[in-house]
LOGU-176467 format. One record per residue: residue number from 1; residue in three letters; x, y, z of N, C-alpha, C, O in turn. Coordinates in nm, 2 decimals. Example, Ala and Ser with C-alpha at 12.3 -4.5 7.8 and 13.67 -1.06 7.14 Angstrom:
2
+-----+-----+--------+--------+--------+--------+--------+--------+--------+--------+--------+--------+--------+--------+
:   i :  aa :    n.u :    n.v :    n.w :   ca.u :   ca.v :   ca.w :    c.u :    c.v :    c.w :    o.u :    o.v :    o.w :
+-----+-----+--------+--------+--------+--------+--------+--------+--------+--------+--------+--------+--------+--------+
:   1 : ala :   1.32 :  -0.57 :   0.78 :   1.23 :  -0.45 :   0.78 :   1.32 :  -0.33 :   0.78 :   1.42 :  -0.33 :   0.85 :
:   2 : ser :   1.28 :  -0.22 :   0.71 :   1.37 :  -0.11 :   0.71 :   1.29 :   0.00 :   0.79 :   1.34 :   0.11 :   0.80 :
+-----+-----+--------+--------+--------+--------+--------+--------+--------+--------+--------+--------+--------+--------+
//
This chain:
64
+-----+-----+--------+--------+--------+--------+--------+--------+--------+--------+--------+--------+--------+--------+
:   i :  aa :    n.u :    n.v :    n.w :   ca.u :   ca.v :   ca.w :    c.u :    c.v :    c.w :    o.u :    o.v :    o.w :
+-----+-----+--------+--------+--------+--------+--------+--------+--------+--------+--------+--------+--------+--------+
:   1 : unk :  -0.31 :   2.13 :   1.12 :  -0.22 :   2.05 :   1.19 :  -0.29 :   1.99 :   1.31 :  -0.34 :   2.07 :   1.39 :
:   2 : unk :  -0.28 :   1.83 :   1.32 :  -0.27 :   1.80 :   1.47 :  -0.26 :   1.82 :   1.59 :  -0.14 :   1.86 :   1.57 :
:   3 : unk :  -0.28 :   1.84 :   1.72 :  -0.18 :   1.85 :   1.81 :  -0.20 :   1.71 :   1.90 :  -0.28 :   1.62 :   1.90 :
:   4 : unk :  -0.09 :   1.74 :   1.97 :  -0.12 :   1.61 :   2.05 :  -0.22 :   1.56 :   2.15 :  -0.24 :   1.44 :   2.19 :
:   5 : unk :  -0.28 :   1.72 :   2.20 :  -0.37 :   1.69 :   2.28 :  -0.52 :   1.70 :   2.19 :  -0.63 :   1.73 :   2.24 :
:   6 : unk :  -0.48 :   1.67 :   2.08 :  -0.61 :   1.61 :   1.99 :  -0.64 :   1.48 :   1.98 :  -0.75 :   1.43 :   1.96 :
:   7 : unk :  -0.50 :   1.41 :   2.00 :  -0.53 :   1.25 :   1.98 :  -0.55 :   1.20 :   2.09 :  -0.52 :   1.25 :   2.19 :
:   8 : unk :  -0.60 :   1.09 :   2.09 :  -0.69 :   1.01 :   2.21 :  -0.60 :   0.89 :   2.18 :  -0.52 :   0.83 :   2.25 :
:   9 : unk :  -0.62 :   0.86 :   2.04 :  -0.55 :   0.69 :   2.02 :  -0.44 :   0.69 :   1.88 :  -0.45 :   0.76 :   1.78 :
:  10 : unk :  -0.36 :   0.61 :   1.88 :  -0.29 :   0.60 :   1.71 :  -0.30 :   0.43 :   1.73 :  -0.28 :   0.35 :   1.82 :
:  11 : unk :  -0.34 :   0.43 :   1.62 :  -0.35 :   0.26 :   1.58 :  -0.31 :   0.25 :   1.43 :  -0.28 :   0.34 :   1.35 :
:  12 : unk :  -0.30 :   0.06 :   1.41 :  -0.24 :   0.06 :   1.29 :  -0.35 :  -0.04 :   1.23 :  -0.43 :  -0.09 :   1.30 :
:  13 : unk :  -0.32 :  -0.06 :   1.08 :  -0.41 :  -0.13 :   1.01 :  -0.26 :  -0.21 :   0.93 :  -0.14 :  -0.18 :   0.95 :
:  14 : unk :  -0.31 :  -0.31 :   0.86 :  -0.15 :  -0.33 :   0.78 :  -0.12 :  -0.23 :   0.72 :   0.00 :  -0.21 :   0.73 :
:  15 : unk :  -0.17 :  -0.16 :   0.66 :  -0.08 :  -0.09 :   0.60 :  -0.14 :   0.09 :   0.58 :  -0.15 :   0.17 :   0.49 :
:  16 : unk :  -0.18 :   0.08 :   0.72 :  -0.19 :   0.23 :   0.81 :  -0.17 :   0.25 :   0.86 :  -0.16 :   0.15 :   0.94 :
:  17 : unk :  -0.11 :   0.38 :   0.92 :  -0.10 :   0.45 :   1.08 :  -0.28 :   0.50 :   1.09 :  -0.31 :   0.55 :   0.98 :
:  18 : unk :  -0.36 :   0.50 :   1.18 :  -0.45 :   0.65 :   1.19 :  -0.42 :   0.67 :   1.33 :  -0.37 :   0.59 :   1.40 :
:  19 : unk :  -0.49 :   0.81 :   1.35 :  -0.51 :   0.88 :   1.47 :  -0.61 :   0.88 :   1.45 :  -0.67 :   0.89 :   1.34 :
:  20 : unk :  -0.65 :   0.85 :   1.61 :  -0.83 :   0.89 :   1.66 :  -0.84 :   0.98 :   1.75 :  -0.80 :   0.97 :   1.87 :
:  21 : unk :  -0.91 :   1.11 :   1.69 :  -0.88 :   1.19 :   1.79 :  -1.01 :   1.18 :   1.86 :  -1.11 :   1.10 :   1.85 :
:  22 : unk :  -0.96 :   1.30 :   1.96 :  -1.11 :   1.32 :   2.08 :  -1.26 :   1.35 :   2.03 :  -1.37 :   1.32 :   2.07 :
:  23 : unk :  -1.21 :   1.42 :   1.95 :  -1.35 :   1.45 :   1.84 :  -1.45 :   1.33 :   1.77 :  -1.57 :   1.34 :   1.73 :
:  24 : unk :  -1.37 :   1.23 :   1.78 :  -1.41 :   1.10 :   1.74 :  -1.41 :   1.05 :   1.59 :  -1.47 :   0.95 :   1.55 :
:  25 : unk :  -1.32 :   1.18 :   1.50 :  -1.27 :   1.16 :   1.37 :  -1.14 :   1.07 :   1.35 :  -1.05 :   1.08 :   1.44 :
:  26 : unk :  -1.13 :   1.01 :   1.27 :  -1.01 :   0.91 :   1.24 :  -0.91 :   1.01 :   1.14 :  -0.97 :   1.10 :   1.08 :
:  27 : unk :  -0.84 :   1.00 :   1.13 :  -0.74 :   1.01 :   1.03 :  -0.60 :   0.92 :   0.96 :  -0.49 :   0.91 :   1.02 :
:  28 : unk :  -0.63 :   0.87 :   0.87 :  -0.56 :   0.75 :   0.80 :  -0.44 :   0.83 :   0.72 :  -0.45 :   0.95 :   0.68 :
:  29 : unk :  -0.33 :   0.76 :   0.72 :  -0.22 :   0.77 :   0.68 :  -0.21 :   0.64 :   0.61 :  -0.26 :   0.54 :   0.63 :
:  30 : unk :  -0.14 :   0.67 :   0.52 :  -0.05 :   0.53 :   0.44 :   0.07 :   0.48 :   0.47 :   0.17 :   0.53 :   0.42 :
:  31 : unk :   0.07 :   0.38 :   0.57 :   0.23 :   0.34 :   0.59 :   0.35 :   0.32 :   0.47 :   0.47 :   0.31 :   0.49 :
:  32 : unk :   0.29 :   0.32 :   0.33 :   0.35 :   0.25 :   0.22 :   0.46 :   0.39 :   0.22 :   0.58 :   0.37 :   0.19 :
:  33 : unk :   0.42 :   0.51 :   0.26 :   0.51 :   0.63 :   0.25 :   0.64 :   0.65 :   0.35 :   0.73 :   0.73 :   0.34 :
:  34 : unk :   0.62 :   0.53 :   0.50 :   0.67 :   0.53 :   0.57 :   0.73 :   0.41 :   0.56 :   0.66 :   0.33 :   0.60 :
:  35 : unk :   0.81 :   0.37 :   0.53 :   0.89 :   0.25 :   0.47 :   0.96 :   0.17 :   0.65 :   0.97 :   0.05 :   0.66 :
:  36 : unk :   0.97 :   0.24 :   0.74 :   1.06 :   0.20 :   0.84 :   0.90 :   0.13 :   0.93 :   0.91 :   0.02 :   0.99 :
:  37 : unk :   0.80 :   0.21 :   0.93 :   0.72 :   0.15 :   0.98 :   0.62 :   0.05 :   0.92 :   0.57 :  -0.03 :   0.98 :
:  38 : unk :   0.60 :   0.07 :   0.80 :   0.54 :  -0.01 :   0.74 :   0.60 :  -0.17 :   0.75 :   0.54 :  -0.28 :   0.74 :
:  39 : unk :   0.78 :  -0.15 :   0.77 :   0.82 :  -0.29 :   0.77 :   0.84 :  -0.34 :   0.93 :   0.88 :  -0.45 :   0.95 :
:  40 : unk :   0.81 :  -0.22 :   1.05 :   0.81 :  -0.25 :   1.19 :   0.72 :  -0.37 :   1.26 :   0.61 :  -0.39 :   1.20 :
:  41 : unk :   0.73 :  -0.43 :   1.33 :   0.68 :  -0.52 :   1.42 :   0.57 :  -0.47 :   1.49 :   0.53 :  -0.36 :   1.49 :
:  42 : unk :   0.52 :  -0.55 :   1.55 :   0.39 :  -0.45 :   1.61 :   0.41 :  -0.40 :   1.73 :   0.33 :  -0.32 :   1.78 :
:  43 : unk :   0.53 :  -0.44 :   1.81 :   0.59 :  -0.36 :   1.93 :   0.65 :  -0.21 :   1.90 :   0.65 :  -0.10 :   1.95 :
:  44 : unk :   0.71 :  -0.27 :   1.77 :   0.82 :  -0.11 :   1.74 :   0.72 :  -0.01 :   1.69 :   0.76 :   0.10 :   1.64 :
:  45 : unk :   0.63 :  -0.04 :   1.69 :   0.52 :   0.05 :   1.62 :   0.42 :   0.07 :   1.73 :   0.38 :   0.19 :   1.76 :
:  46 : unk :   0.40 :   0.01 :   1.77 :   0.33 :   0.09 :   1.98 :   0.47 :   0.16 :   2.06 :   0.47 :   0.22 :   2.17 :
:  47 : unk :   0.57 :   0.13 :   1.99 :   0.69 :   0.21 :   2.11 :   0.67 :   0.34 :   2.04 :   0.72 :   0.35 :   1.92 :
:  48 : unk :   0.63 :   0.43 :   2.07 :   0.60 :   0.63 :   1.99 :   0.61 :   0.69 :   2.10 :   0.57 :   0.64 :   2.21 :
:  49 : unk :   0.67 :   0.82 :   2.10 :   0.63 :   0.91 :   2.24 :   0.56 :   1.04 :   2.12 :   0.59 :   1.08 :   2.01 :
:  50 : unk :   0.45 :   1.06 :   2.23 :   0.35 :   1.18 :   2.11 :   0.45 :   1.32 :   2.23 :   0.47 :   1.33 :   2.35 :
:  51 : unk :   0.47 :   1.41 :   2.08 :   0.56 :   1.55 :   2.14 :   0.50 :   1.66 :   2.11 :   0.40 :   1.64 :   2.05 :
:  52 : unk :   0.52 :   1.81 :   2.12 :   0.44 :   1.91 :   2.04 :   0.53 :   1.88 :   1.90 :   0.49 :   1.93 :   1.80 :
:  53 : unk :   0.60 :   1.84 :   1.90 :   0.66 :   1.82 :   1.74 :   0.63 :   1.68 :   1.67 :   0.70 :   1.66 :   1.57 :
:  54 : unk :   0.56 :   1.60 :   1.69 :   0.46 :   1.51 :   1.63 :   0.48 :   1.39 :   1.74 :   0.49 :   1.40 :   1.86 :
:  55 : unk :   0.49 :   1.27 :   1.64 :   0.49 :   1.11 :   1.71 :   0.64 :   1.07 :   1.68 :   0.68 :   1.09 :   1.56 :
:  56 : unk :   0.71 :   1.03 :   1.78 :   0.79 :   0.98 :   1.71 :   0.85 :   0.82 :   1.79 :   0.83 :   0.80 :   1.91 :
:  57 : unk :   0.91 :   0.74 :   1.70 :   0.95 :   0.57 :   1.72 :   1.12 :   0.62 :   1.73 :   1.20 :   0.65 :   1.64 :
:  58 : unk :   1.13 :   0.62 :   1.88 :   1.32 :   0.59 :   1.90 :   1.35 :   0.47 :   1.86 :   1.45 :   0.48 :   1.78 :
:  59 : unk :   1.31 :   0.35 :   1.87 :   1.38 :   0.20 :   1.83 :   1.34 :   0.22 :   1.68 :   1.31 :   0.11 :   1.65 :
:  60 : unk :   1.31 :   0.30 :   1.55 :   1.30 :   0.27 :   1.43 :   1.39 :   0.45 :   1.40 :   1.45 :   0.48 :   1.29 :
:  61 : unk :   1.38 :   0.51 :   1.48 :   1.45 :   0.67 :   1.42 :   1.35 :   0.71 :   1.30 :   1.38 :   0.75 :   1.19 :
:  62 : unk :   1.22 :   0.70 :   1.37 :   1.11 :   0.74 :   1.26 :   1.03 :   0.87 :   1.31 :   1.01 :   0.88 :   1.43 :
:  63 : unk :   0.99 :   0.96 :   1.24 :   0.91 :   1.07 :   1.28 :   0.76 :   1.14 :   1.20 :   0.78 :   1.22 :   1.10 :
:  64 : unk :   0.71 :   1.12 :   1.22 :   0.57 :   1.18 :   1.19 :   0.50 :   1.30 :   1.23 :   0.38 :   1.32 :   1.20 :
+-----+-----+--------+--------+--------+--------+--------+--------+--------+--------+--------+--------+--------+--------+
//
């Protein structure tokens, strides 16, 4: 598992989330599994607060 004070960055690709952590490893996700963000804007998808219980998007009610 993650933590939060592993990630450095989250960015998106079209049709990725990854994390970049401090280590300087990426980790890719497939948005296609996340339906709310995959169809989000590019604001609603930089709006995330990172928690000890993952990432999560209030303006989409999405959690990771």
């Amino acid at each position: 598992m993650i933590t939060k004070e592993q990630i450095k960055n989250i960015g998106f690709t079209e049709d990725q989330i990854y994390l970049e952590l401090k280590s300087g490893e990426k980790v890719f996700y497939s948005l296609r599994n996340l339906p709310k963000l995959f169809n989000a804007n590019k604001a609603q998808r930089e709006n995330y607060k990172l928690s000890h219980f993952g990432i999560h998007w209030e303006d989409l009610d999405e959690d990771l």
